[in-house]
N, C-alpha and C positions, 0 to 999 in steps of 0.2 A: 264697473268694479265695486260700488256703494252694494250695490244688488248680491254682488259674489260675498262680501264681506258681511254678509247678516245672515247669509245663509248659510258661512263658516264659524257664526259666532256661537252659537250650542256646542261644536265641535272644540272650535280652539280653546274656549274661556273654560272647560270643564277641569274637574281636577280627576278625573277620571280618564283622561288621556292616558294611555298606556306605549309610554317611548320605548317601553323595551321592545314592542312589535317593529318599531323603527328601526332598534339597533341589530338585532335579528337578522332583518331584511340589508340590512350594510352589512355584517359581518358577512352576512354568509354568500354574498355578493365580491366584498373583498378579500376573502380566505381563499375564492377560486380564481383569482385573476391576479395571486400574489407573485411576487420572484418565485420564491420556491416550487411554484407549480407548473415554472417556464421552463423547455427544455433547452440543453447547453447550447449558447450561440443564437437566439432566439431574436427574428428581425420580426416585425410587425409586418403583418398581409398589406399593406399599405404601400410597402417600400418596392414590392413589385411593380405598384402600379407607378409610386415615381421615379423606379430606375426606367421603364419603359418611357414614360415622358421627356427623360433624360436624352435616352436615344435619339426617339424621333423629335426631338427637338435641338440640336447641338450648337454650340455655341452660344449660349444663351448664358448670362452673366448673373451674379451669384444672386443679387436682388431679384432676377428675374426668374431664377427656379426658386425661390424664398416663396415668391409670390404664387407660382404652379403648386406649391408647397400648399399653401393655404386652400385654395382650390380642388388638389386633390384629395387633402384630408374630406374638407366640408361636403364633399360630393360623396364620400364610401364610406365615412364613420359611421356605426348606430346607435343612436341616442340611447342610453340607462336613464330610464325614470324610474324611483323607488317610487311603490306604490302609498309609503306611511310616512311622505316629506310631501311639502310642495314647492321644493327648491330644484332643480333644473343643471345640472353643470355634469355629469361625468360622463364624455363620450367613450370612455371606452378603447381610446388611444394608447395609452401606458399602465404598466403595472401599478397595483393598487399603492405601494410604498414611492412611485417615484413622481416629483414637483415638475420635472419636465425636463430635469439635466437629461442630456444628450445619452443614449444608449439605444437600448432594444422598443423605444416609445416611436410610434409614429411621426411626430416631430422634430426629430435627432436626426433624419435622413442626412437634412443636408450638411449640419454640423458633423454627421460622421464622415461623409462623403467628400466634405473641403477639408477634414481637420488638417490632411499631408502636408499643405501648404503652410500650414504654422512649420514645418521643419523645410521643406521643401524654399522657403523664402531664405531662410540661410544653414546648410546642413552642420555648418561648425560651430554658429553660437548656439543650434537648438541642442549637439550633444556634449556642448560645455554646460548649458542652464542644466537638462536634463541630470549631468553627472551631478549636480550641489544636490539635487534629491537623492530618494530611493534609500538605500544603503548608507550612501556617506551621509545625510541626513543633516546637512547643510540649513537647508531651506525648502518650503512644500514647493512641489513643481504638478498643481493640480490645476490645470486647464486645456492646452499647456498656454502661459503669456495671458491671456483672457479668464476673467472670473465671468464664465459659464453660466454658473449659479447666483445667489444673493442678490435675487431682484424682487422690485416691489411693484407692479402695476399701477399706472397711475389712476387711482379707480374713483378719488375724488375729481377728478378733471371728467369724466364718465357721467358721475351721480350728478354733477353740476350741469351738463350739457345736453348727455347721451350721445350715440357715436353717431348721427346724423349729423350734428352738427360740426363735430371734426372732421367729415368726410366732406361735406360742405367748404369746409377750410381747406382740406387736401385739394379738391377741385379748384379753388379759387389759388392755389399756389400753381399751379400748371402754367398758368401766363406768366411765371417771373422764373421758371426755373432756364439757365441759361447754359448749361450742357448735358451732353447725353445720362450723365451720373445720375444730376436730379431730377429729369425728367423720369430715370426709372426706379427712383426710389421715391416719386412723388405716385404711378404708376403703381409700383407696389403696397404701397399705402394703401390705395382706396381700392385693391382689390382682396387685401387682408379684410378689411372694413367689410365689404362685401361679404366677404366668408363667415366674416361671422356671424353677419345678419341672415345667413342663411341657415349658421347651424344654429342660431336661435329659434329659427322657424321650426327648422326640422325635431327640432323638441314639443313645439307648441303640435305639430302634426302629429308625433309620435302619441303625446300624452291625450288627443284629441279619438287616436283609435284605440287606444288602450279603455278609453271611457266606455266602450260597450262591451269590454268582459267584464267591469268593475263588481266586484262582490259584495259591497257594501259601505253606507254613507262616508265613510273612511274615504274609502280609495275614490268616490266618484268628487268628492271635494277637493281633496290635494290636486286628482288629476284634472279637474277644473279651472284649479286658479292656474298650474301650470299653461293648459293652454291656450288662455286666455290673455297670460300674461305673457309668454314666450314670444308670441306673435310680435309685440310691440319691442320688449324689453331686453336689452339696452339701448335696443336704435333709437328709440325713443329715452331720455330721461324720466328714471323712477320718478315715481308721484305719493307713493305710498312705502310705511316701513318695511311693508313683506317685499314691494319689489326694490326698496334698497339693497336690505339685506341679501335679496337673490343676486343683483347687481354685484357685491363684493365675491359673492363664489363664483359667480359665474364667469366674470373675467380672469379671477385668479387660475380658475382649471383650464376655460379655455384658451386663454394665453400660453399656458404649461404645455397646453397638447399639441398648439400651432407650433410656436417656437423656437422649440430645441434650449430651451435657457431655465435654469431652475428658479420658478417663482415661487419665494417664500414664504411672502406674505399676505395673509387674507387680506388684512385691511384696518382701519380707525376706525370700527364704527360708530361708537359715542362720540367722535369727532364729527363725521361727515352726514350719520344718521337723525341725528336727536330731532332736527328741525325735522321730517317725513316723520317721526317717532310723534312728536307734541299736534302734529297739524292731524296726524290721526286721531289721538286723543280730542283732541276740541271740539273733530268732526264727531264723533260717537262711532268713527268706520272700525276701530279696534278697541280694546280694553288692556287694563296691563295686564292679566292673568291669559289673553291671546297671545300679549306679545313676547310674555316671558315663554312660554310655550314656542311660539316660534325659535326663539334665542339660542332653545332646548336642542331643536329640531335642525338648527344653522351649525352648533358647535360638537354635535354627533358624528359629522362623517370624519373626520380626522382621525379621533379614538379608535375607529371601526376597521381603518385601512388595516391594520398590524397586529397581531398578537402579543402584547405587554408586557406576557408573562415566561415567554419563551427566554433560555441563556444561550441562542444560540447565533452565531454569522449571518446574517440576511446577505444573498447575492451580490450587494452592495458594498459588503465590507465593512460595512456599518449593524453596529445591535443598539437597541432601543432608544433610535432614534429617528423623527421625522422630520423635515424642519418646514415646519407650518406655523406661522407665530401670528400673531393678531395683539395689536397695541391697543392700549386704553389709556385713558388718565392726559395729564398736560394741559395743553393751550391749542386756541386755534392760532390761524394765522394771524388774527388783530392781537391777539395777546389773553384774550379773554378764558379763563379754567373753567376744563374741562373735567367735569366732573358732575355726573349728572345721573337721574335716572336709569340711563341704558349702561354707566360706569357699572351702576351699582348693581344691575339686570345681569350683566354677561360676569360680574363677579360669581354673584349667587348662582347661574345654572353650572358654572365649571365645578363650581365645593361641591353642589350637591346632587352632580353626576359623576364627580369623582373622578374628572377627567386627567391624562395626562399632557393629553396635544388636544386641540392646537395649546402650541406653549404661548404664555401667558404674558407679556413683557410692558410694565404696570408705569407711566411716566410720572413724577411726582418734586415734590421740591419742600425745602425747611417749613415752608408756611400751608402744607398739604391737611387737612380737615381729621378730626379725629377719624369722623366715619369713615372715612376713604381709606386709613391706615389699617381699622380695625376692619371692614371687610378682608383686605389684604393678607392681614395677620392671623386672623383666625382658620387660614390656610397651613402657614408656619406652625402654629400652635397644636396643630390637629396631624401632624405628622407627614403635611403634604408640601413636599419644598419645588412646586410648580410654577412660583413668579420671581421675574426677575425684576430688578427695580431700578430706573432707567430716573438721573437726575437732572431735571432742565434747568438747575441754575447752573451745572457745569457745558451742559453739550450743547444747550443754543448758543452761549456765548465762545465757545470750541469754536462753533459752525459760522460765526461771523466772525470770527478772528481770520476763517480759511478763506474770507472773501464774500459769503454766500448775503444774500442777503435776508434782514432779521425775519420779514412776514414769512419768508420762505423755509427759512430755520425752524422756525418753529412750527413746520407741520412736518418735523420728522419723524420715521418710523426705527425700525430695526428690522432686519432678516434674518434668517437662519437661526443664528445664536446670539449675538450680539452686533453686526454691522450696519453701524447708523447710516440712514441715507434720507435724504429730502424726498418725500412720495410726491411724486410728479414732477421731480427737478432733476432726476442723476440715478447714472446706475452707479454704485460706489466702489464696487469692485473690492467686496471687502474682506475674501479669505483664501485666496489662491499664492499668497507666498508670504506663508509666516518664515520667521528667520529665528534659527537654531544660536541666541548668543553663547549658550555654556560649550555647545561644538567649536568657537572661535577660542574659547579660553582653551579648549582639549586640544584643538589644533598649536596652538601658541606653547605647550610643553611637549606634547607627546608625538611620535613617529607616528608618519602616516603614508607610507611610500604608495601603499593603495588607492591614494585619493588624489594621485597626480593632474588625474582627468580632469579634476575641476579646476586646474587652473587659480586655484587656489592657492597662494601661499602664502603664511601667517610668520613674520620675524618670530624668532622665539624670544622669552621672557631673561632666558641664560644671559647674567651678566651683566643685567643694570645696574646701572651704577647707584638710583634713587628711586623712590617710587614716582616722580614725574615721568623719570625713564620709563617704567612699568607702565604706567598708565596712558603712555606716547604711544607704547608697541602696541596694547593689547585693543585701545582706541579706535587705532589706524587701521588695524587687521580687520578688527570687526566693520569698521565705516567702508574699510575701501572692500568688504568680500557685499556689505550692503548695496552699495551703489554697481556693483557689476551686476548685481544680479536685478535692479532698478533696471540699470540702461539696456541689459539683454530684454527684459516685460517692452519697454520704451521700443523699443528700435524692433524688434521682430512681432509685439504684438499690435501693432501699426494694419497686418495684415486683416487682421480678423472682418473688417466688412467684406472682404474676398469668402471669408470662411463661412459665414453666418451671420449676415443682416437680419434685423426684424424691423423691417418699414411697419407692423401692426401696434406691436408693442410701441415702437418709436416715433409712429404719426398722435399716441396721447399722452406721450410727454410734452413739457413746456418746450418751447422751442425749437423742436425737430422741424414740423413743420415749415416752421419760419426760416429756418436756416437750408432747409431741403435737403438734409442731411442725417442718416440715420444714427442711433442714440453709440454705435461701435464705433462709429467713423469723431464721433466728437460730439454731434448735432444736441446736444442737450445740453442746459442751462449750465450745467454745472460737472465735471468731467472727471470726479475723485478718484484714485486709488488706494487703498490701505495698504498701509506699510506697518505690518503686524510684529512684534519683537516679542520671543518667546526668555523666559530664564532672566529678567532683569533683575531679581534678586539675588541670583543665582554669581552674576558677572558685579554687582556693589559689595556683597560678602568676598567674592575672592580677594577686590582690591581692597579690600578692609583690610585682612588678614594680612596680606602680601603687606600694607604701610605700617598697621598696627605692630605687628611677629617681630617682620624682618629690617625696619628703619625707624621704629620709634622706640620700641623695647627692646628688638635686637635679642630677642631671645634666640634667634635662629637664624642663618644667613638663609635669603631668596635661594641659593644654588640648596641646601639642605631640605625646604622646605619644596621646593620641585623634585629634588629627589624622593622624598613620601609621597606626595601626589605622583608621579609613576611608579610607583611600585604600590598604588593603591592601598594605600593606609597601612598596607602589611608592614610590620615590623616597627611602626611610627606610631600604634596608638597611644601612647602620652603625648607625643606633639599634635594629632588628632582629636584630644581631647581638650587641650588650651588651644589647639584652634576654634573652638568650639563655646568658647569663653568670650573670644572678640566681639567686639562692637559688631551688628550688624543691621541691614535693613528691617524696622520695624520699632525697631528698642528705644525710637526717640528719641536716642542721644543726637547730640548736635552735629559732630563729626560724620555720624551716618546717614542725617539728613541731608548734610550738605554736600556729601560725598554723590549720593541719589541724584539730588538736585544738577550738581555738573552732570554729570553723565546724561542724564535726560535732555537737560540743556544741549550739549553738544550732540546730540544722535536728533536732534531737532536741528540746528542752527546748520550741519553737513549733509543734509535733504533738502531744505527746499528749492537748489535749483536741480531738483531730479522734475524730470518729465515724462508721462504716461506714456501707453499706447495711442490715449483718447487726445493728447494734448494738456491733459490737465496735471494736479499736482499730485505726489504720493503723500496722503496722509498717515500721520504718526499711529502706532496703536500698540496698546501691551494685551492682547490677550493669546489665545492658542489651546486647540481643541484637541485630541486623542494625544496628541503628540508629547502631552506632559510625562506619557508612560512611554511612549511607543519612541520616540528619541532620545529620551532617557536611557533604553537599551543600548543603545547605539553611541553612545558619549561614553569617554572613560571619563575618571574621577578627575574633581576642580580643586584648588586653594580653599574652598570656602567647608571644608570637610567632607563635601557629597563623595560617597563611594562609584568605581564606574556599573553603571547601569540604573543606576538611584533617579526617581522621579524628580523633574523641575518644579521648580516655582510656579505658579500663572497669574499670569496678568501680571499686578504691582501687588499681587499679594506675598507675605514673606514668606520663606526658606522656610520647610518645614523642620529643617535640621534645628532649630530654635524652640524652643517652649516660649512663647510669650501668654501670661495670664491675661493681661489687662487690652480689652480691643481697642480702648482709649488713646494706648503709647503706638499701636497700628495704623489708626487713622490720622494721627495727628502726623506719623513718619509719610505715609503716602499724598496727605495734604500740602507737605513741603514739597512736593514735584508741583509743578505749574502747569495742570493737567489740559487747561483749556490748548496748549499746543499738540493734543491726540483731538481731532473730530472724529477720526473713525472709532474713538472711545479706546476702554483701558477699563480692565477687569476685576475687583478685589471680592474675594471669598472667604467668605466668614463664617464660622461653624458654630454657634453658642449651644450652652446647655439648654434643653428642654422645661426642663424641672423648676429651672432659676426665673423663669421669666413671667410674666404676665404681658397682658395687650396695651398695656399705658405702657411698661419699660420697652417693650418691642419698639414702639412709637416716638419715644422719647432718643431712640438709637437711630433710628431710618431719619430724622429728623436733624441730628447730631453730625449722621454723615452726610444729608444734602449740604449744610450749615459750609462743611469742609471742603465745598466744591470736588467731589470727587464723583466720575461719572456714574460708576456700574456699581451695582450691589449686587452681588450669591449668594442667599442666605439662606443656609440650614440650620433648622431647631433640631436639636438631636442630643440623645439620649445613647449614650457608648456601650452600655449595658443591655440599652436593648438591641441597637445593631449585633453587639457578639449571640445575643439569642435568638435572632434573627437567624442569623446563619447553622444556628442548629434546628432550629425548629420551624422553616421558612413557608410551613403552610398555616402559623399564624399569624403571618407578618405579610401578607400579600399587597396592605391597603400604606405599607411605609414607601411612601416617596421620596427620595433625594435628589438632590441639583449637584449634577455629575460636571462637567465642562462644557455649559452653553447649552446643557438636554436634562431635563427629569428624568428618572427611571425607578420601576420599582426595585427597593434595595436586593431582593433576593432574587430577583432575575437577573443580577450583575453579576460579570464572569468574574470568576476569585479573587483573580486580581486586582480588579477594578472596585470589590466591596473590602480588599484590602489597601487597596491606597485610600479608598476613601473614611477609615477607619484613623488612619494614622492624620487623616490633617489635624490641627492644631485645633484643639477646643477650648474657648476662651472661656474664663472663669465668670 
């Protein structure tokens, strides 16, 4: 490898490297293997060969077609090696936009193929959970029972070992497995393992025949190191930063394309890399102008899957979004900050590639380095709102309050958009049933004879006597439509190792192994669910109004004030407008804080004897993704002035129905929650002026909010003046990014509505 590495060093260290021929060769690779170019109903040539295996093999238990699974992919797949990378990962399984959720991807076979069994296990509680979605927009019902998606490869247990030596382990568990279960889920382990050590090969072969059409020093390089290093690498543990870094894609894609499960996330690499980073350095085997080059060449294929600029539906149902994130910044597991070299490497190639994906999600705390802030900020500042900023003085100690323990906690990552999860410890299961609160307040006034299905039924507010009264019914409705829809996840998605095991993914997590149990059934360390709570400002403003109006000033009886709220403001706007005046979430008054505060309290203290599908706990969380628009339709109007169809709240950030100037009276109002009881985190979005700011006050506020223990930061620098010219003149504005709910997008590729809600949030002074 010392030999290969001197002979790439003219190559990589030049500044005359030309990555647009890279991005090129990805585009024009991922523009014809997108959704869009798949025809309606679209199964993968693959699915032939394992419905036939199916057959001639029946009877055979869901572990054991998981494992045929793996088998028959790594036997028919054909390796894509890009000619102007020397990175190694896309078989060619699934469409260019998709992580590996279960569909038209190779992988998905048998997740599509058991999914019946999630209904089939009980057909009444699966079209009672069903009914709280869809339409009545209750609560998401996206899996169904099982979060599918939001996983993170354990890919530092990988760089540490390489997968020889957990296969090693799988073999050495064979003598202690003591029924037929984990004998074939120890069985399927080491034949995933297998598979992949094959389809590692079959890259190193592939890029080994490609080497004799090679056109030029370019291609006979890249194609070099690939298959020299494919042969080896992951079976073996990387030795070197190129085959780190290859090691994070490489499990990330090919786990997406075995498994049928959506994986998220690349990886930590200034976490897990910097040691392979520094020991190159010392050797003289790289230089940093190779390795920032490589960095270049690592965070290109993400940007390339998608076109950015399009305002149109991807097959998916999803627009301008990918969810490939990659964490930086924090602590390892001794405690020691991270923040380093390779921090500062993978900052600079995303600014100055101008990337949108992989998204960015930046770990940091009150006592975080100027320079770590200002690389960060001069993102904000430059009109690119592509990082999100994840706080570890709130969510490690979240993460050991839920039990977990500390070294463990702190090598956590994020998925998708925001779902904390320990990498190598837990799948967390972090976005398959957000909960619709301002629908339990709509439920709790208005007729709903349509929604019977759900089994749902909310006391009405009609008639309290007091607002404790008020606060009894609307509590209760909300806790007890909660926990049904807990115990239905619990009790029917118990099934899921029938449905889709992954003994591959689940023999390198901590403890599978050990337990012989794969990571669906329980087997991993740690066994979380997120219990997502959409509208909590939404449901503290109504009860404000509702004690403030009608029992402390009494300007208006609760029965008059339900009467405006169904009839939707019409004919009540003066009482619409002094509602509108009340104390609410954010305002820092006392009353409002403390009002928050119970509430939170109580939607924590009537969960924790909920239990999963996995066995484990459901964790608290306030965030919530498309839904802030798309359930908003769907909800009539609340107590707290929202009109019906009017956009929610998200996260713990406040009611936009409010003008608050000062971010100051906002933080300090969300800091009155006692946030460490969310580990799956809790979301606050923040809009400030552009114009107002510099890179010291930037710093001095990211700083301000770790200070308040609150976990998650959204922040957009933004200029309201220019968003409205944006929208007239959108072929100068190509390069304005915003931070939408959990995804970047360019502002004029957003469909109308969405760059008019995001016009209207709150812009603090």
């Amino acid at each position: 490898m010392d030999k290969l590495w001197s002979l790439t060093a003219a190559l990589l260290g030049t500044k005359k490297m030309n990555l647009q021929k890279l991005e090129d060769e990805l585009r024009a690779y991922y523009a014809a293997h997108s959704y869009a170019q798949l025809p309606e109903g679209y199964k993968h040539p693959i699915w032939i060969k394992l419905d036939e295996y199916a057959v001639t093999h029946p009877g055979l238990s869901a572990v054991q077609l998981k494992a045929a699974q793996y088998e028959v992919i790594a036997e028919n797949f054909q390796p894509v090696v890009f000619k102007k990378s020397p990175f190694y990962s896309e078989m060619g399984v699934k469409p260019s936009e998709n992580w590996g959720t279960p569909g038209s991807n190779a992988g998905g076979w048998l997740f599509t193929r058991n999914a019946h069994l999630f209904i089939d296990f009980n057909p009444e509680d699966y079209e009672e959970y069903a009914a709280g979605g869809g339409v009545n927009a209750i609560h998401l019902t996206y899996g169904p029972y099982a979060d599918h998606d939001h996983h993170c490869f354990s890919s530092s247990i990988v760089i540490k070992h390489g997968l020889e030596r957990i296969y090693n382990k799988a073999r050495k568990a064979e003598s202690l497995c003591q029924n037929k279960e984990e004998s074939e889920f120890i069985d399927a382990a080491k034949r995933g393992l297998l598979a992949v050590k094959k389809i590692s090969e079959k890259f190193a072969m592939a890029a080994s025949e490609m080497l004799k059409d090679a056109k030029n020093d370019d291609e006979r390089r890249f194609l070099s190191m690939i298959a020299e290093t494919a042969m080896e690498v992951p079976w073996r543990k990387p030795k070197t930063f190129y085959e780190g870094l290859n090691t994070l894609w490489f499990l990330r894609e090919v786990s997406g394309s075995l498994e049928g499960i959506g994986i998220d996330v690349i990886g930590h690499p200034d976490r897990v890399l910097i040691d392979l980073y520094q020991d190159d350095i010392a050797s003289e085997r790289i230089t940093k102008d190779e390795a920032f080059d490589l960095v270049c060449r690592f965070l290109l294929p993400t940007d390339c899957k998608y076109d950015s600029h399009r305002q149109v539906e991807m097959k998916t149902g999803l627009a301008q979004e990918l969810a490939t994130v990659l964490m930086l910044g924090g602590c390892d597991a001794e405690g020691k900050e991270v923040c380093n070299e390779l921090t500062f490497m993978f900052l600079k190639a995303h600014h100055e590639l101008k990337l949108i994906f992989p998204k960015l999600l930046c770990r940091f705390n009150k006592s975080s380095s100027q320079d770590y802030l200002d690389a960060i900020n001069r993102d904000f500042l430059s009109g690119r709102s592509v990082i999100s900023l994840f706080n570890d003085d709130c969510i490690i100690p979240a993460q050991v309050r839920a039990g977990k323990k500390l070294e463990d906690a702190r090598t956590y990552v994020a998925g998708g958009c925001w779902e904390v999860m320990l990498e190598g410890h837990e799948h967390s299961a972090g976005a398959n049933c957000y909960f619709n609160l301002p629908r339990i307040i709509d439920m709790s006034i208005h007729d709903h004879p349509e929604m019977a299905n759900t089994k749902i039924v909310c006391e009405r507010l009609d008639g309290a006597a007091d607002f404790e009264e008020v606060y009894r019914r609307l509590f209760a409705n909300a806790i007890r439509a909660i926990r049904r829809m807990c115990e239905l996840i619990g009790k029917n998605g118990s099934v899921w190792p029938e449905v889709c095991p992954s003994p591959f993914f689940s023999s390198c997590m901590a403890d599978c192994l050990e337990n012989r149990k794969d990571y669906t059934a329980g087997g991993g360390r740690y066994n979380p669910h997120a219990l997502p709570l959409a509208g909590f400002a939404n449901m503290v403003d109504s009860l404000l109004v509702i004690r403030k109006l009608c029992f402390e000033r009494k300007r208006c009886s609760l029965d008059k004030l339900l009467e405006a709220v169904r009839a939707n403001w019409q004919g009540f706007e003066n009482l619409r407008a002094e509602v509108l005046t009340m104390p609410h979430f954010g305002d820092n008054t006392p009353e409002a804080n403390a009002l928050a505060q119970r509430l939170h309290d109580d939607f924590f203290e009537q969960t924790r004897d909920l239990k999963n599908e996995r066995g484990g706990q459901f964790q608290l969380a306030y965030y919530v993704y498309r839904e802030i628009v798309d359930w908003g339709k769907k909800t009539l109007a609340t107590p707290d002035g929202r009109y019906s169809g009017d956009v929610f709240a998200h996260g713990v950030t406040p009611s936009r129905l409010h003008y608050i100037s000062n971010v100051t009276s906002t933080i300090n109002s969300v800091s009155a929650l006692d946030l460490s009881k969310c580990p799956a985190n809790a979301c606050l979005d923040i809009n400030m002026p552009l114009g107002e700011l510099n890179i010291q006050l930037l710093a001095q506020f990211e700083r301000a909010f770790a200070a308040s223990c609150l976990p998650l930061l959204q922040l957009n620098c933004i200029d309201k003046a220019q968003l409205l010219e944006a929208r007239k003149h959108p072929e100068k504005y190509q390069d304005l990014i915003v931070r939408i709910c959990g995804y970047s997008a360019r502002f004029v590729a957003l469909q109308p509505e969405w760059q008019e809600e995001f016009i209207k949030r709150n812009l603090y002074e």
